[in-house]
PAGU-580088 format. One record per residue (C-alpha): residue in three letters; x, y, z. Coordinates in nm, 4 decimals. Layout:
! residues N
+------+----------+----------+----------+
! resn !        X !        Y !        Z !
+------+----------+----------+----------+
!  ala !        X !        Y !        Z !
...
+------+----------+----------+----------+
END
This chain:
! residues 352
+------+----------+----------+----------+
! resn !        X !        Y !        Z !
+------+----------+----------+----------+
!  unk !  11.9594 !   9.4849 !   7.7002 !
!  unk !  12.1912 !   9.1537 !   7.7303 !
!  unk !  12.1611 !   8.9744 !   8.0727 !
!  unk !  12.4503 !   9.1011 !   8.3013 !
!  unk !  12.7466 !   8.9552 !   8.4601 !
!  unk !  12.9549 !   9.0046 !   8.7437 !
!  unk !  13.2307 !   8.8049 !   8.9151 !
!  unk !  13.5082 !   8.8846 !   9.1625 !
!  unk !  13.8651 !   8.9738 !   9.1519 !
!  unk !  14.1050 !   8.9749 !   9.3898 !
!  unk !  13.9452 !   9.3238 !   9.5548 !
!  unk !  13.7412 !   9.4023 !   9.2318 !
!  unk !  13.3664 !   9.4025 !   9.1242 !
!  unk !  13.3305 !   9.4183 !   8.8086 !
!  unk !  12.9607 !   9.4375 !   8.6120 !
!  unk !  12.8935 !   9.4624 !   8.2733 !
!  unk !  12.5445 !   9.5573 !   8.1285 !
!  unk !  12.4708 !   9.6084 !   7.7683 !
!  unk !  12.6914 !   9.6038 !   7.4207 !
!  unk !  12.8393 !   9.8952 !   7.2659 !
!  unk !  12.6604 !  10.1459 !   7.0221 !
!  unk !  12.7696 !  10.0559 !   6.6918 !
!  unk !  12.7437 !  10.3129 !   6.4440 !
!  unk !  12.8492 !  10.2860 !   6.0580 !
!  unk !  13.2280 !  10.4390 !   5.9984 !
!  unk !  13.2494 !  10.7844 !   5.9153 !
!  unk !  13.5760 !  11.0032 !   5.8297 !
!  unk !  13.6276 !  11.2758 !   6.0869 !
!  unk !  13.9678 !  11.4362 !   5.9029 !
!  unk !  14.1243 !  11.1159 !   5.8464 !
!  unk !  14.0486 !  10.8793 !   5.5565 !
!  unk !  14.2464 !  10.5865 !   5.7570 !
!  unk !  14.0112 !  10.6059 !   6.0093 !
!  unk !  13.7250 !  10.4462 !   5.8263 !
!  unk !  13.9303 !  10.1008 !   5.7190 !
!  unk !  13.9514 !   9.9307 !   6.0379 !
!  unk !  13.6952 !   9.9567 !   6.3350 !
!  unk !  13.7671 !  10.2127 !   6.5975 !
!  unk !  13.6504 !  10.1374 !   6.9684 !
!  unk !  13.6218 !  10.4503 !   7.1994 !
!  unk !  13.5689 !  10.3388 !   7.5842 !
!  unk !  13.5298 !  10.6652 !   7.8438 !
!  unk !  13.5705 !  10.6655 !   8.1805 !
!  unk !  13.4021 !  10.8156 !   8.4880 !
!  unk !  13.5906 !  10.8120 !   8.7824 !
!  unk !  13.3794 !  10.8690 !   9.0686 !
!  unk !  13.2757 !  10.8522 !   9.3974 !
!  unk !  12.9545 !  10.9180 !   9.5712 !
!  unk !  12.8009 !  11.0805 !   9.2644 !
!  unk !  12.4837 !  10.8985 !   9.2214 !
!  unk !  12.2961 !  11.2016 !   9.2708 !
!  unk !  12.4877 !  11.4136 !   8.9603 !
!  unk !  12.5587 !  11.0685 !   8.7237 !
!  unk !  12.2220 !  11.0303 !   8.5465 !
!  unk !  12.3262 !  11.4142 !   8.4015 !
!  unk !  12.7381 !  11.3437 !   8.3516 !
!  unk !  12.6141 !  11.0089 !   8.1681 !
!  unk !  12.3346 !  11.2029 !   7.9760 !
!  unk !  12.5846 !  11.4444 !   7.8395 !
!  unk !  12.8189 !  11.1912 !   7.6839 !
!  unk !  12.8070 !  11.0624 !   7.3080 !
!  unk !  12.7273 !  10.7354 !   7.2425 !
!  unk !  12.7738 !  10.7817 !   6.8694 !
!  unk !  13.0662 !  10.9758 !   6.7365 !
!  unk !  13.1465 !  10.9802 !   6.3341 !
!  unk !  13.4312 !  10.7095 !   6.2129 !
!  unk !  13.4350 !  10.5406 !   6.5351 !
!  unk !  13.2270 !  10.1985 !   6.5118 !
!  unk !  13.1613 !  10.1463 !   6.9316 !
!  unk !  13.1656 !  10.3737 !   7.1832 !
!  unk !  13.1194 !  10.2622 !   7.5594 !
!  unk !  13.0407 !  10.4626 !   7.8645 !
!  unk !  13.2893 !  10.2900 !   8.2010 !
!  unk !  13.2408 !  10.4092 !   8.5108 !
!  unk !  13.5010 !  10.3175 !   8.8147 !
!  unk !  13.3388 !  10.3689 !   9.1176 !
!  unk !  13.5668 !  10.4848 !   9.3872 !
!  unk !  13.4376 !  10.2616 !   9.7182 !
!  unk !  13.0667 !  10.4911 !   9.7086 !
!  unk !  12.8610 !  10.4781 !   9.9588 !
!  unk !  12.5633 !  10.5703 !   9.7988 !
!  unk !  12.4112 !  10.3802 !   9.4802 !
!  unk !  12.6882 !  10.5143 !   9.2413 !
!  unk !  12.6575 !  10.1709 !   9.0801 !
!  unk !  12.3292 !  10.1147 !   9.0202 !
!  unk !  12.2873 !  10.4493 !   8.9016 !
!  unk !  12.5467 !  10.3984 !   8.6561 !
!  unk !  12.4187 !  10.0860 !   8.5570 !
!  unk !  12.0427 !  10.2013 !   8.5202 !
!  unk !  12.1402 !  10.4999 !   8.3344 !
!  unk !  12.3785 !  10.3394 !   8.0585 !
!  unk !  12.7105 !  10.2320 !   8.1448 !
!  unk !  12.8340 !   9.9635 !   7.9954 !
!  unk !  13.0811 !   9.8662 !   8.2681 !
!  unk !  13.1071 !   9.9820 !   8.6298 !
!  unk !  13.4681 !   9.8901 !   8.8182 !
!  unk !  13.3714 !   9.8636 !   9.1564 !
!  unk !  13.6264 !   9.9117 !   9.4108 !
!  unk !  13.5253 !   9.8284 !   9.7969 !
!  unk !  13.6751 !  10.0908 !   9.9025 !
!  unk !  13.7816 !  10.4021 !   9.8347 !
!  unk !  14.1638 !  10.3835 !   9.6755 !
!  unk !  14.1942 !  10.7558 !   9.5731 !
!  unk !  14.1704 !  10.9271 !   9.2628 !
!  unk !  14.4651 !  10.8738 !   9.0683 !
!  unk !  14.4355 !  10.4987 !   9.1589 !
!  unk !  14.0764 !  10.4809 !   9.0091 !
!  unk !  14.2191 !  10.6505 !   8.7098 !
!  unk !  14.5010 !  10.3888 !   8.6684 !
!  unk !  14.2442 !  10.1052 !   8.7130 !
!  unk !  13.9935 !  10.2283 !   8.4071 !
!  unk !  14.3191 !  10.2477 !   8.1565 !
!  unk !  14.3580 !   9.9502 !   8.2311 !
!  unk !  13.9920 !   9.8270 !   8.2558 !
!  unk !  13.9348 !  10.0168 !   7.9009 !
!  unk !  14.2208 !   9.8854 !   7.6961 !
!  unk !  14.0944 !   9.5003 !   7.8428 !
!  unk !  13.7714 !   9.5861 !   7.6708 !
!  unk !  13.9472 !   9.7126 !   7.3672 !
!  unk !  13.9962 !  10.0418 !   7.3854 !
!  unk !  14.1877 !  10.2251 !   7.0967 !
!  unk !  14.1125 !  10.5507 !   7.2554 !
!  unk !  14.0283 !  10.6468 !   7.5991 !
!  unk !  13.8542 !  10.9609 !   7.7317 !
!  unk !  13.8490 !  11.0392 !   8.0786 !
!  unk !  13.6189 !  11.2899 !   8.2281 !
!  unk !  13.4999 !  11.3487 !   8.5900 !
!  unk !  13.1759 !  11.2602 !   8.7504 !
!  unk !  13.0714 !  11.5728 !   8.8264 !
!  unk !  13.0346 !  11.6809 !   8.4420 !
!  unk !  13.2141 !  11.9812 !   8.5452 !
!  unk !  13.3628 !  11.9225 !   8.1533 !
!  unk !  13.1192 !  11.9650 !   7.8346 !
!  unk !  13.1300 !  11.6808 !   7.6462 !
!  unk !  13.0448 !  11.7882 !   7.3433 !
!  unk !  13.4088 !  11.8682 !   7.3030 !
!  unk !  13.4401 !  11.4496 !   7.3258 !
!  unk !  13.4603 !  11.3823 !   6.8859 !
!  unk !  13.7018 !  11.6516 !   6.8634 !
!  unk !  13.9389 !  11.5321 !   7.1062 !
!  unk !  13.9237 !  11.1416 !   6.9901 !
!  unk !  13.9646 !  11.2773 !   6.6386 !
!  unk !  14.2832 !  11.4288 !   6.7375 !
!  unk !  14.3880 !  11.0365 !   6.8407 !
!  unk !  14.2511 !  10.8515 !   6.5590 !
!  unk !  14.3879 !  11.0765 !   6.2991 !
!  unk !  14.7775 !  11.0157 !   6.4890 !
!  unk !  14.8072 !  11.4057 !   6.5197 !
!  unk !  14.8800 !  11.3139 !   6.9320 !
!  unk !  14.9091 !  11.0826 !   7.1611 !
!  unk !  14.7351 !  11.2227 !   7.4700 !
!  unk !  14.4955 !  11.5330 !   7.4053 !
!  unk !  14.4214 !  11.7857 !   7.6805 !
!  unk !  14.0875 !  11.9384 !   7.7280 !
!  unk !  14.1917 !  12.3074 !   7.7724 !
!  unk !  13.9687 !  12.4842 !   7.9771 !
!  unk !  13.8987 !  12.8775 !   7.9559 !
!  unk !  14.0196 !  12.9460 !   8.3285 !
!  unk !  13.9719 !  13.3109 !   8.2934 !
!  unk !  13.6315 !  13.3210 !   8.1521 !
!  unk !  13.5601 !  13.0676 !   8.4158 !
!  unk !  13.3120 !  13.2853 !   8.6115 !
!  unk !  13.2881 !  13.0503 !   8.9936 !
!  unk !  13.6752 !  12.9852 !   8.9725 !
!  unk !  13.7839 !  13.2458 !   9.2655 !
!  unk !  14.1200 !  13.4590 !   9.1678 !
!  unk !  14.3429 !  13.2612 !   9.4150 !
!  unk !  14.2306 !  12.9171 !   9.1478 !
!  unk !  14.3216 !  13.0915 !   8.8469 !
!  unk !  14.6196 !  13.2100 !   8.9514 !
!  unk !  14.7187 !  12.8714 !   9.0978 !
!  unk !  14.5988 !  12.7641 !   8.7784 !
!  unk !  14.8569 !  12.9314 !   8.5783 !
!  unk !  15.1475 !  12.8920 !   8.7862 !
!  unk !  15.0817 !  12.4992 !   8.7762 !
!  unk !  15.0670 !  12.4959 !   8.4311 !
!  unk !  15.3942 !  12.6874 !   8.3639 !
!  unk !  15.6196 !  12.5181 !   8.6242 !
!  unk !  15.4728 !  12.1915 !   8.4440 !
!  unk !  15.5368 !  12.3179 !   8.1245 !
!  unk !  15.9152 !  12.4406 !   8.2675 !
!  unk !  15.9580 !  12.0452 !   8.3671 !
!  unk !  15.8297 !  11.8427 !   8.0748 !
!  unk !  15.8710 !  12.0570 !   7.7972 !
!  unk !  15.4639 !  12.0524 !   7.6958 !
!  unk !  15.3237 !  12.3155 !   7.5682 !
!  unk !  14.9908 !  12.2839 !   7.7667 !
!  unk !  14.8282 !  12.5939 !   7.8882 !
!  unk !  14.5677 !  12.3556 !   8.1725 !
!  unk !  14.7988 !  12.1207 !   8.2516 !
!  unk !  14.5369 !  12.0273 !   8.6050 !
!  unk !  14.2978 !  11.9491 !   8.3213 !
!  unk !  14.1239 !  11.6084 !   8.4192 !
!  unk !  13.9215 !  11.5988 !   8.0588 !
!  unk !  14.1877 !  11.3676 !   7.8128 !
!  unk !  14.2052 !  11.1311 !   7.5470 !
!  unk !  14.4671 !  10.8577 !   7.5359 !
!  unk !  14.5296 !  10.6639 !   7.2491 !
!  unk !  14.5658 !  10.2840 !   7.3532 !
!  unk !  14.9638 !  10.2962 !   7.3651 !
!  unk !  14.9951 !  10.6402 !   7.5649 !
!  unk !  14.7753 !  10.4389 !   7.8049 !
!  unk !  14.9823 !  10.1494 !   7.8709 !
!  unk !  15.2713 !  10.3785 !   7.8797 !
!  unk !  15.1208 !  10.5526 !   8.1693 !
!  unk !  15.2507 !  10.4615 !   8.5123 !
!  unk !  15.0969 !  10.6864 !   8.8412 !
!  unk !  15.2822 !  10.6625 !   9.1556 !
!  unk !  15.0670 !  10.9610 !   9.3342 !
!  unk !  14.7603 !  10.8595 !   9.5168 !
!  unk !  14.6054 !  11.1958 !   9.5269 !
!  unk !  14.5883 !  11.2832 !   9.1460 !
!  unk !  14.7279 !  11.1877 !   8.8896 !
!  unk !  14.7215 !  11.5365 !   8.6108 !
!  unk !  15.0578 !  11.6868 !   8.7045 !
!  unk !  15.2351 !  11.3758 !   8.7381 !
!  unk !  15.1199 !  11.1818 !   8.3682 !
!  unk !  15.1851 !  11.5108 !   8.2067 !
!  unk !  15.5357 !  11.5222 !   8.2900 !
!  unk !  15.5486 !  11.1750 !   8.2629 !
!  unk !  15.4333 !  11.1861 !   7.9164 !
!  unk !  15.6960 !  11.4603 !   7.8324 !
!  unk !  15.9769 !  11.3306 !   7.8944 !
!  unk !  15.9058 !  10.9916 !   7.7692 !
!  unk !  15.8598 !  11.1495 !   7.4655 !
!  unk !  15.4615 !  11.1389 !   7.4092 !
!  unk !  15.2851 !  11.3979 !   7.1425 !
!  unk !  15.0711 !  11.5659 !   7.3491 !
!  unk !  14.7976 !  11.8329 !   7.1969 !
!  unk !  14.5684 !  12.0771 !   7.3682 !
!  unk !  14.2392 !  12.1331 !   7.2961 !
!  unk !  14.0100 !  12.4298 !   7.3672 !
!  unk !  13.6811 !  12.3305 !   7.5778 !
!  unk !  13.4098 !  12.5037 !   7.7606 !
!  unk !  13.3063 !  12.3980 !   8.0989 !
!  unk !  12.9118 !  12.3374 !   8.2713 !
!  unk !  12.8170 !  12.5298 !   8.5782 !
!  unk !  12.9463 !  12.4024 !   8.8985 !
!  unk !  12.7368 !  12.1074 !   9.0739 !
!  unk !  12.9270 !  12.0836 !   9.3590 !
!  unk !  13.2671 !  12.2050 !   9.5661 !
!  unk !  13.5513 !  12.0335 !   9.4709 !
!  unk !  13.6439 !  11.7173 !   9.6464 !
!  unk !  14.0172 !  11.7489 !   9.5374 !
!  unk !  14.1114 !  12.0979 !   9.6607 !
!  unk !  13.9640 !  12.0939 !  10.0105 !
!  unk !  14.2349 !  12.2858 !  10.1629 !
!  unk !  14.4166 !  12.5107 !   9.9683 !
!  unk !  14.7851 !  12.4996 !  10.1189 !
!  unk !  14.7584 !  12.0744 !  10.1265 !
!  unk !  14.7043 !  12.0868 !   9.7555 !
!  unk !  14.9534 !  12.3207 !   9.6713 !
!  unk !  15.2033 !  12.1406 !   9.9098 !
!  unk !  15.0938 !  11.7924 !   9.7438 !
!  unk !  15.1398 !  11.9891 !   9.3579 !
!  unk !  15.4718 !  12.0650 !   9.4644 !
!  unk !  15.5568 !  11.7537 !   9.5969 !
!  unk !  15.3993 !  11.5699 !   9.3148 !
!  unk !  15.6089 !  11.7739 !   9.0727 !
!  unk !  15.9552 !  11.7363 !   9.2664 !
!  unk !  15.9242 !  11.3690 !   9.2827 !
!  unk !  15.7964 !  11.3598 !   8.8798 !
!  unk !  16.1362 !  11.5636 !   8.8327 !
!  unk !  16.3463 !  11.3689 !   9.0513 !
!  unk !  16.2377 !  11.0334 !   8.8681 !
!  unk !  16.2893 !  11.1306 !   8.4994 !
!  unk !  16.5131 !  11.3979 !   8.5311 !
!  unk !  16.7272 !  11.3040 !   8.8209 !
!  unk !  17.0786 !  11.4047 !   8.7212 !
!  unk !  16.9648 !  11.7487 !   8.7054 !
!  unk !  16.7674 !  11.6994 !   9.0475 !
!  unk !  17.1235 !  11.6412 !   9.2376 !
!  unk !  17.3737 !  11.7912 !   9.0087 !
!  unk !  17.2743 !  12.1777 !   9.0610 !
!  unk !  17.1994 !  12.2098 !   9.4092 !
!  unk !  17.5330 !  11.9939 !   9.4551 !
!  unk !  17.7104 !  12.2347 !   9.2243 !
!  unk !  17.6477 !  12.5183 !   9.4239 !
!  unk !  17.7004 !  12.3868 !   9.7508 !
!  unk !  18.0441 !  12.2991 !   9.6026 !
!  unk !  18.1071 !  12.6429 !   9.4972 !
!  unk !  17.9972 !  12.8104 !   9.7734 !
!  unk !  18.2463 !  12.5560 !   9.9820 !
!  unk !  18.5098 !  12.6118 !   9.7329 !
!  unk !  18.4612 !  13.0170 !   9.7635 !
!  unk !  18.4898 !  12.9948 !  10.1534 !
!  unk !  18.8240 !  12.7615 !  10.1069 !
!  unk !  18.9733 !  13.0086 !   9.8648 !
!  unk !  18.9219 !  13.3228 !  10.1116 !
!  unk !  19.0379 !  13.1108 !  10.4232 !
!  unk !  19.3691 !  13.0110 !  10.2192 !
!  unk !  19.3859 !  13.3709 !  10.1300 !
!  unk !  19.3621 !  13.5066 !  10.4771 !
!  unk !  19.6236 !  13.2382 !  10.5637 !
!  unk !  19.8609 !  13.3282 !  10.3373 !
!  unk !  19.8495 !  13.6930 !  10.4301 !
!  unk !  19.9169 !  13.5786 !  10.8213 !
!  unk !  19.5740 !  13.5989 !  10.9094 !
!  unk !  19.4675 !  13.2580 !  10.9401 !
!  unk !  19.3797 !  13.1976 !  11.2757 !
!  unk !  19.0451 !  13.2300 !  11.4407 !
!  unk !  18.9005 !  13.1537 !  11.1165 !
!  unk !  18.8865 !  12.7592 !  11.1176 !
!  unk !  18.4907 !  12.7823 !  11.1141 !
!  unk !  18.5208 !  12.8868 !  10.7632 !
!  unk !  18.7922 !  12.5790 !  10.7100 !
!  unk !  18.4800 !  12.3386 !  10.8598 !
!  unk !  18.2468 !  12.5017 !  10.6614 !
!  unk !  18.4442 !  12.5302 !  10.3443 !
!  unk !  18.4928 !  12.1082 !  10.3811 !
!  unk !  18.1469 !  12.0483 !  10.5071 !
!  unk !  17.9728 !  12.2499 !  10.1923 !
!  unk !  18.2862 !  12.0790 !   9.9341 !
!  unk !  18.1714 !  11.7224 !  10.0930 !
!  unk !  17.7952 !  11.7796 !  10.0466 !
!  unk !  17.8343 !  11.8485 !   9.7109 !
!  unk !  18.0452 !  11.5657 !   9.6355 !
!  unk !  17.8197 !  11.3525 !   9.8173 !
!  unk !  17.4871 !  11.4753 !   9.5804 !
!  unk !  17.7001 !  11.4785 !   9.2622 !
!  unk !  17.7813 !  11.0746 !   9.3125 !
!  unk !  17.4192 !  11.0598 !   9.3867 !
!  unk !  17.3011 !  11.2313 !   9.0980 !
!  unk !  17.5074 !  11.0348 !   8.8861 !
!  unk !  17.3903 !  10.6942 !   9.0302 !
!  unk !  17.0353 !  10.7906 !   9.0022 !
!  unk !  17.0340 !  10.8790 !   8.6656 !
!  unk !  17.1933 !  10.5459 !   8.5934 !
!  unk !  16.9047 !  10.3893 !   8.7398 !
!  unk !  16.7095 !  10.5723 !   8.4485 !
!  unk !  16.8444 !  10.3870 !   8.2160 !
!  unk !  16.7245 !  10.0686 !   8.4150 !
!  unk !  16.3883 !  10.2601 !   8.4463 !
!  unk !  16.3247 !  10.3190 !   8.1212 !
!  unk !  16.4310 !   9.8956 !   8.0361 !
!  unk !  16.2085 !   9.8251 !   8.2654 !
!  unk !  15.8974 !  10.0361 !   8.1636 !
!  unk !  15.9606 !   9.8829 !   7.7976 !
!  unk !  15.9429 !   9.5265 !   7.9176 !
!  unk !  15.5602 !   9.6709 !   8.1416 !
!  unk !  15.5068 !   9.8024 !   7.7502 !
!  unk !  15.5630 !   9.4466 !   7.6209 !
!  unk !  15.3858 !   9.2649 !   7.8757 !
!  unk !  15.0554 !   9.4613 !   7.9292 !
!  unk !  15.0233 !   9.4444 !   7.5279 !
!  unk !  15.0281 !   9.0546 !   7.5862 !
!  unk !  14.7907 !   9.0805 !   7.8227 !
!  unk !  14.5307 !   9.3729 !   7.8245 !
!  unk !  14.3732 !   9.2269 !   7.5481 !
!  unk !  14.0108 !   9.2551 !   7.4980 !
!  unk !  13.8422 !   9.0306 !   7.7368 !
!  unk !  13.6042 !   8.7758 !   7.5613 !
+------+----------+----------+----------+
END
């Protein structure tokens, strides 16, 4: 084992510990695979899991066929237990330290980033409470390095999932078909933590939520045009109660809210345009029976329905123009995100 290093960021610890496994090239359904080294880097993020992390680590490959290095990164969340050291003792060849705890979709965002530094050309991400099996790992990187997808879901078998109550599954399943309704992916676990990134899909990805980040890349990743593949996997037996769905209405209020403002930022024209519509309708349909009653000589004592008519006309008006302006702003959006594109390709480069 090489001597380790650490140093300090602005608000980051970062220690390395060992090299990657290196493995000779293998084809796993791709011949192009084999001419150029392949670098898979998978992420843990986790928090206060010292006590489960010797078994998630255990599970994971450190050799897969065709890929020359795999390495095992582990972003710890602000623990405070030995999450760390654990990781360190047990294998990791990173740990991202945070000093305290930033959320889950922000740990997320940080190992992309962290992975495609050390030269990622895929990245897995999996939880901490190897709640995925891992074996299903090679299959899912294969789909990458073989350019069949960008981004490949592990699909879980919700309902064979025996310690999943009903409420779960069914939550399950509506999730994953109003997110299939909004980005146009064909995904059937779209809450599905377990993925694989190729290197560009993640420095496409941008999360805004601080509570998770599932819902919002997937959509994100639809309408931005990335291939995105599902891929059947089986799950372990439960080692713990989920940290993420603590109170059932908060996480279906945050889903919702996490899906509305995913919708409202890539698709915002349609956001404004058809509530707008209808309150101009409606307004319009109340105008055309007050003129009616008017013209018949029966007008008066109905000027609540003239307000209302003009107040339900104006409203719509008013979300129209603001439909239209916000999807301009898309178009600045999207110039912007390709300039990020440009930018973090300069500079996430593998770190010497």
């Amino acid at each position: 084992m090489n001597a380790r290093r650490s140093f300090l960021t602005e608000d980051i610890t970062v220690r390395y510990a060992g090299n990657a496994v290196l493995s000779e090239p293998l084809a796993i359904g791709c011949e192009k695979i084999a001419r150029r080294p392949i670098k898979v880097v998978i992420q843990i993020p986790c928090r206060d899991e010292a006590e489960q992390l010797p078994e998630t680590l255990a599970a994971l490959p450190s050799f897969i066929g065709g890929v020359q290095s795999v390495e095992w990164l582990v972003i710890d969340d602000g623990s405070t237990d030995e999450t760390t050291q654990v990781a360190l003792e047990h294998g990791a060849h990173a740990v991202l330290r945070f000093p305290g705890n930033r959320g889950l979709a922000h740990a997320f965002s940080a190992g992309l980033e962290a992975a495609c530094r050390r030269g990622a050309d895929v990245v897995v991400n999996v939880d901490g409470d190897n709640q995925y099996d891992a074996s299903a790992i090679p299959r899912m990187v294969a789909e990458i390095v073989a350019g069949r997808a960008d981004i490949v879901v592990g699909c879980r078998p919700i309902e064979r999932i025996g310690h999943f109550p009903w409420w779960k599954k069914r939550l399950q399943r509506l999730g994953s078909r109003v997110v299939r309704a909004v980005s146009n992916v064909a995904i059937e676990d779209a809450t599905s933590g377990f993925r694989a990134y190729s290197r560009d899909a993640a420095m496409r990805i941008n999360v805004y939520s601080r509570y998770t980040y599932t819902l919002e890349t997937l959509i994100q990743a639809g309408q931005t045009g990335m291939r995105i593949k599902g891929v059947p996997v089986e799950v372990n037996p439960p080692t713990r109660p989920s940290r993420l769905i603590r109170s059932v209405p908060e996480y279906i209020a945050r889903s919702i809210l996490t899906i509305l403002r995913s919708f409202l930022i890539y698709r915002p024209l349609e956001f404004f345009l058809v509530p707008s519509g209808l309150a101009a309708l409606l307004g319009l349909g109340i105008g055309a029976k007050f003129l009616f009653e008017y013209l018949q000589g029966h007008g008066d004592g109905h000027i609540q329905s003239l307000i209302l008519a003009a107040t339900a006309v104006l409203a719509g008006a008013i979300g129209g123009a603001v439909g239209l302006l916000a999807n301009q702003l898309v178009v600045n959006r999207r110039l912007l995100e390709e300039q990020q594109l440009s930018r973090r390709r300069a500079e996430w480069r593998q770190m010497p």
